[in-house]
N, C-alpha and C positions, 0 to 999 in steps of 0.2 A: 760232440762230434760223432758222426756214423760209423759204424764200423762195416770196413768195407768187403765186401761181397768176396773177393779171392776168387773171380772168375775161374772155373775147371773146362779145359778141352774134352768130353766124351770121344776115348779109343777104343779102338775095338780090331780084332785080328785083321777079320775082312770091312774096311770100312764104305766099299759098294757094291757087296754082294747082295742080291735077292732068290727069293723061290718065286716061282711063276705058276700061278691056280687057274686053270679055265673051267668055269660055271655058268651055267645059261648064256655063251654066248660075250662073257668078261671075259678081260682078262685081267688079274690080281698079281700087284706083286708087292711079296712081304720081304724086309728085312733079314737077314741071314750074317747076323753081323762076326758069327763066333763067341768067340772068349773076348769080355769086355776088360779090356786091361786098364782102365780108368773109368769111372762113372764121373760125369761131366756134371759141374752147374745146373741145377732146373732152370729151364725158359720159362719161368711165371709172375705171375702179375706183382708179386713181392719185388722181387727181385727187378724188376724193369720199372718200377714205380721209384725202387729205391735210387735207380739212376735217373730217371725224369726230376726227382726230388733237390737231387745232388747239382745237376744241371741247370735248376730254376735258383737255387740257391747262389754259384758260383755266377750267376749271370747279374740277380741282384747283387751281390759283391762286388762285382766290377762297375756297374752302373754306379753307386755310390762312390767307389774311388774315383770315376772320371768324374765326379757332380764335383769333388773334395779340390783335385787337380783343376778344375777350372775356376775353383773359388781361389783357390792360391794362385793361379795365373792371374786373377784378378786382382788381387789384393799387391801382387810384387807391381800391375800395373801401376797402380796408386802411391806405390811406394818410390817408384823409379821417378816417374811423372815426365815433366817435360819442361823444356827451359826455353824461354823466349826472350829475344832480344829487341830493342827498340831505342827510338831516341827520341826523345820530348823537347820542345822547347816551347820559351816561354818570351813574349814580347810585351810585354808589361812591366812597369815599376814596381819597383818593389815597396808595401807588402804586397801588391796586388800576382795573381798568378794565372796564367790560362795553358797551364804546360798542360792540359789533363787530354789521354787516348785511349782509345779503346786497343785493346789487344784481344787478338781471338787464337781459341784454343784450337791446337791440330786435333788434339782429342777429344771430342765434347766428354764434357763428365755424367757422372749418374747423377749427383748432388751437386747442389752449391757448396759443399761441407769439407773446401779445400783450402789450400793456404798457399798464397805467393810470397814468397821470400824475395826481394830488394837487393840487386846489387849493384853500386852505381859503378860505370868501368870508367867514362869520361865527364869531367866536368867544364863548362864554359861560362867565364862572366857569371863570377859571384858563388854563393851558398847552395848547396842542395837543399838545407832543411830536412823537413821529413817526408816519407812516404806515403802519400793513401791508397788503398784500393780503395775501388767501390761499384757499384753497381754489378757486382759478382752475377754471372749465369752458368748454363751448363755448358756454352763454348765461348765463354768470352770475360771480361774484367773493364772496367777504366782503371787508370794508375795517372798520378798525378805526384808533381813533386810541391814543398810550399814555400822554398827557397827564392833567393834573388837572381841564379843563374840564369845564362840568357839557353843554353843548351846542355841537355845532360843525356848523357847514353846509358842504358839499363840494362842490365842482367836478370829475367823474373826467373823464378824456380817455380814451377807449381807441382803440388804435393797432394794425392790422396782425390777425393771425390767421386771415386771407381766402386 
């Protein structure tokens, strides 16, 4: 870490007095400051570097925390996800099945690298069986069930892809 500078205010008895020189036609005027009751910080290149320094530092410090803040905003996205509801059905004997739909995501994902969790809330006429996804993309799924019901209501969870 820097250590920091302890900026000094320069006083002085009179701090806007001058003397006034006329030569060829100038006119000069010096400082007249008295008795200096404090000698102030030098204005020099040290010293103002070491604040430009300080300033480019804390600037990349924050740019990285907000790069960090938006990776965890992303990351809680994926976590939280989004739940879609549907209902399938199937007109077919059983074993045969054509309950299968496409469900699209309000979020498109970055990846396919997600996961739907299954929950059946109603069932009609017969078995659910099991669950498939398939055809996974970045805003969308097929979900199928491979049971004898004739109608089933779904709860998806999806999870992550962000």
């Amino acid at each position: 870490m820097r250590e920091l500078i302890g900026w000094k205010d320069h006083t002085v008895e009179f701090p806007n007095r001058y003397t006034k020189t006329e030569a060829d036609g100038y006119l000069t005027l010096e400082k007249a400051p008295g008795t200096v009751k404090q000698q102030g910080t030098p204005q020099n290149a040290t010293n103002f570097n070491t604040m430009d320094l300080a300033a480019f530092e804390a600037m990349l410090m924050a740019s990285e925390n907000s790069r960090k803040l938006i990776h965890i905003g992303q990351s809680m996205e994926g976590l939280s996800g989004e739940v879609l509801e549907a209902e399938l059905t199937n007109t077919q004997l059983y074993p045969h099945n054509n309950s299968i739909k496409t469900l699209q995501l309000s979020t498109p994902r970055n990846t396919k690298d997600y996961t739907v969790t299954v929950e059946p809330v109603s069932i009609t006429g017969g078995a659910v069986g099991d669950f498939e996804i398939s055809d996974k993309l970045l805003n969308g799924f097929k979900i199928k069930y491979t049971g004898s019901a004739t109608k089933v209501y779904v709860r998806c969870y999806v999870r992550g892809g962000i």
